[in-house]
N, C-alpha and C positions, 0 to 999 in steps of 0.2 A: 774255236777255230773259225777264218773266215769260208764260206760256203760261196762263189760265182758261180750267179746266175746269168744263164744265157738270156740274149734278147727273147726270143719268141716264147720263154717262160716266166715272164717278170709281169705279164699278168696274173701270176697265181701267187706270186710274193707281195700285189700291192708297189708295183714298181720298181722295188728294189731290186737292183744291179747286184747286190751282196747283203749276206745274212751272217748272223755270228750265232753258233750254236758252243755246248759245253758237249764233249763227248772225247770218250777214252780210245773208237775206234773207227774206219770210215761208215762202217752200219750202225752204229751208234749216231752219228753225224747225221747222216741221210734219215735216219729214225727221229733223229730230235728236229730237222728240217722239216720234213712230212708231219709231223708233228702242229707244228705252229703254222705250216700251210695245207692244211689237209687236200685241197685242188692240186696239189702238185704231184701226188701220190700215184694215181694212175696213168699221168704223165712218162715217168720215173719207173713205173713198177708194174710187171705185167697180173693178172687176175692173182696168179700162183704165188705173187709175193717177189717173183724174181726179178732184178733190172734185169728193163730190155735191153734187147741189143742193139738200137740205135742210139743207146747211148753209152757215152765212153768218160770215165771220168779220169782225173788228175789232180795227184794227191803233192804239192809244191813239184810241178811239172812231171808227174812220172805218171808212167800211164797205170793207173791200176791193176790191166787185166795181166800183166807180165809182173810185180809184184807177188813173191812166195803164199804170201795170208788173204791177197787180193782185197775183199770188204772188210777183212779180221782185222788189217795191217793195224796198228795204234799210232795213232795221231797224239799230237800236242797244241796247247793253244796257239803256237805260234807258227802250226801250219795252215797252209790254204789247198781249198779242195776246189776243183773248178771241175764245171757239167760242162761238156759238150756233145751237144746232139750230129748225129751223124747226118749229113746232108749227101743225098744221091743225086744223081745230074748224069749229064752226058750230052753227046753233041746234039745238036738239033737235028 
């Protein structure tokens, strides 16, 4: 499947905007990315192993955390998983 990478982590990918990993679910996915980018890992993942909460992903636009299996769901090669990090702000 293809993996989007957000801008402000495409230093831990070597650039790249997108990654193609081989995996049967989206923790599989994320385990085979983290994988072949090990800097991306704590990014991605707090000490415990768990994602954080600022970030949110999207499995061919749905949002994960509202999906019944959430990280379990099974993917196919011909979905796409996209990271988005959650950005806080507010008025000045």
């Amino acid at each position: 499947m293809t993996i989007f990478i957000p801008t402000p982590l495409r230093n831990y990918t070597g650039g790249k905007d997108k990654v193609e990993v081989s995996a049967s679910t989206i923790a599989e996915a994320l385990d085979a990315l983290t994988s072949a980018h090990p800097d991306l890992r704590k990014h991605l993942f707090s000490g415990e192993g768990k994602l954080r909460a600022f970030v949110n992903l999207y499995v061919n636009d749905e949002d994960v955390r509202y999906l019944p299996e959430k990280e379990r769901t099974p993917v196919a090669a011909s979905d796409t998983l996209s990271i988005i990090p959650s950005i806080a702000g507010g008025r000045q």
